[in-house]
C-alpha positions in Angstrom: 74.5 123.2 99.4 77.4 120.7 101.0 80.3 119.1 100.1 81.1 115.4 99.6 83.4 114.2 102.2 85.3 110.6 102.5 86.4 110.1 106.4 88.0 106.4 106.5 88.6 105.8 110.5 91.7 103.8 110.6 92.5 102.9 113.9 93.1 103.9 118.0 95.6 103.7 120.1 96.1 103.8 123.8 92.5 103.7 125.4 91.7 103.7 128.6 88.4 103.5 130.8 89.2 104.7 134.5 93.0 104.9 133.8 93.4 101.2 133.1 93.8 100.2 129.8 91.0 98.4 127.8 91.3 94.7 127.8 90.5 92.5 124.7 87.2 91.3 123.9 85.5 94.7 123.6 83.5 95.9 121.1 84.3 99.5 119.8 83.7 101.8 117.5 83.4 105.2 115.8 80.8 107.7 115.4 80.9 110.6 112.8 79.1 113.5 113.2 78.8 117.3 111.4 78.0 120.2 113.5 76.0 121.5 110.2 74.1 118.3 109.5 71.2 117.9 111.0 72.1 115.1 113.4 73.7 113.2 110.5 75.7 110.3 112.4 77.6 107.6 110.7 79.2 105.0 112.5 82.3 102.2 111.9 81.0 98.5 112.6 82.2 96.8 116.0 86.2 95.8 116.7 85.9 93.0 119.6 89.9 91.9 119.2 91.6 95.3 119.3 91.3 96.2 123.1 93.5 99.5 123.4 94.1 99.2 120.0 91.3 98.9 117.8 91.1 99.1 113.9 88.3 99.5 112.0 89.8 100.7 108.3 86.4 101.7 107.8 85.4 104.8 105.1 82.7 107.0 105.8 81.1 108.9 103.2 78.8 112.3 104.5 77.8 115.5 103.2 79.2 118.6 104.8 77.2 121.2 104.8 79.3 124.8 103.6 78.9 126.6 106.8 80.0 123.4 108.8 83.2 124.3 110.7 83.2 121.0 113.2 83.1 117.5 112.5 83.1 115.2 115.9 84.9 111.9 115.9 83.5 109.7 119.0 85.1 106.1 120.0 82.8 104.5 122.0 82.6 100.9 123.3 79.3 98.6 123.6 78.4 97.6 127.1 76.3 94.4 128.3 73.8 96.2 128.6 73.4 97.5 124.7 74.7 100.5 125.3 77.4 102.5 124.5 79.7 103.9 126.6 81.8 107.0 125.5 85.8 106.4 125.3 86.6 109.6 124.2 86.5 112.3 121.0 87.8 114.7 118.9 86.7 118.1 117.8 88.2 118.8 114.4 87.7 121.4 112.5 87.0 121.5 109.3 89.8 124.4 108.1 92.4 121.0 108.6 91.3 119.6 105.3 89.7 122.0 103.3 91.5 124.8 102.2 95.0 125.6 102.7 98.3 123.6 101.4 96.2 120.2 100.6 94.4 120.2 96.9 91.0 118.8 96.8 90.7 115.4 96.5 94.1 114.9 97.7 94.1 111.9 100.5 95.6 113.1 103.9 96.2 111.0 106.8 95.5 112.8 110.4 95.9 111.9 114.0 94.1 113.4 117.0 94.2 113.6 120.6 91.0 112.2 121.7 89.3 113.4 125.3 87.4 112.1 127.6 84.0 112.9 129.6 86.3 114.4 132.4 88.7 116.5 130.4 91.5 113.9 130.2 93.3 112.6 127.6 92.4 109.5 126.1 94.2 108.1 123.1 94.5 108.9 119.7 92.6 108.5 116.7 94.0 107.6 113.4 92.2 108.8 110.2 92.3 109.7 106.3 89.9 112.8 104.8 89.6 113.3 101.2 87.5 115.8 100.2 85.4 114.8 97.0 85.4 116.7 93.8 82.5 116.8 91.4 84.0 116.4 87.6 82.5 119.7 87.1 83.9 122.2 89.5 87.3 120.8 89.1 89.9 123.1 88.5 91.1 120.7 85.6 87.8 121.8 84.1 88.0 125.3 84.8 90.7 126.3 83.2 89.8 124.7 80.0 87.0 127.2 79.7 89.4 130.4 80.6 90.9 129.3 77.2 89.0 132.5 75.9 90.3 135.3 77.8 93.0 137.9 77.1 97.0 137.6 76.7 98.3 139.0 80.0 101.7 140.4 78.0 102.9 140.8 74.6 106.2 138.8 75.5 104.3 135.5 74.9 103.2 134.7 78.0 101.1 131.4 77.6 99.0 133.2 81.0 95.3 134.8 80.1 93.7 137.3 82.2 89.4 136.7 82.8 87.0 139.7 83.3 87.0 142.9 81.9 89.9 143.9 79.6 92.3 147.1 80.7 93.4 149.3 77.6 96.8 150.3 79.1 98.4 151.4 75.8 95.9 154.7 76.0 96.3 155.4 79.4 100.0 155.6 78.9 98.8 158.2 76.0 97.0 160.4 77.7 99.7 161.2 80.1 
């Protein structure tokens, strides 16, 4: 079972390659990966004009497995060669968007420190994560079918309680 997750990689800022910024006219971009997915990878296509600054304003759409707690975000840069040189990346776990103060399908924008091969920081990575919500487990849909449960107080409380009723009125009785 997974999750539906929309990841739309925004942009970079400050990169660097042996301490020196990157100059123009190089052609980067992003990889997505779950640590739960079975070497799922999605990637951005290629900025050439950003240099240090790329954008890519690029969604993402991947399933996230339920007992996925990482999802790594990689900059990388093509070399002359064809291939790809790492920049530097981001471990983020998952407990930043799922869960917590943000409601589900809610769009969040995040920033991360991203790190290179050698430990060192190495920019920043600029994204937004919405976590996709099927029509039917939405809590909109939910709570039209607890309709049927039990007033919580005689005072008119509009609340309803689910589950097995308690019969408090003969418990106060038998005391």
């Amino acid at each position: 079972m997974s999750r539906t997750m929309e990841i739309t990689i925004l942009s970079a800022e400050n990169l660097e390659e042996n301490k020196k910024a990157i100059k123009g006219n190089v052609n980067t971009f992003v990889t997505v990966q779950c640590d739960g997915s079975n070497n799922e990878l999605n990637a951005t296509k290629l900025d050439s004009k950003g240099g240090s600054y790329p954008s890519w304003n690029e969604k993402l759409v991947m399933d996230v497995p339920l007992h996925a707690r990482f999802i790594t975000i990689e900059v990388k840069y093509k070399t002359r060669a064809n291939s790809s040189t790492s920049v530097g990346m981001a471990r983020i776990p998952i407990s930043d968007f799922i869960g917590g103060y943000v409601h589900e399908n809610q769009l969040q924008f995040l920033s991360y420190r991203l790190w290179d091969n050698r430990v060192r920081r190495n920019g920043v990575v600029n994204i937004s994560v919405r976590l996709k919500v099927s029509q039917k487990n939405s809590c909109s849909n939910l709570m039209l079918s607890a309709v049927n449960g039990v007033p919580v107080a005689g005072n008119g409380s509009t609340g309803v309680v689910t589950g097995i009723p308690a019969v408090w009125l003969n418990y106060q009785r038998n005391l």
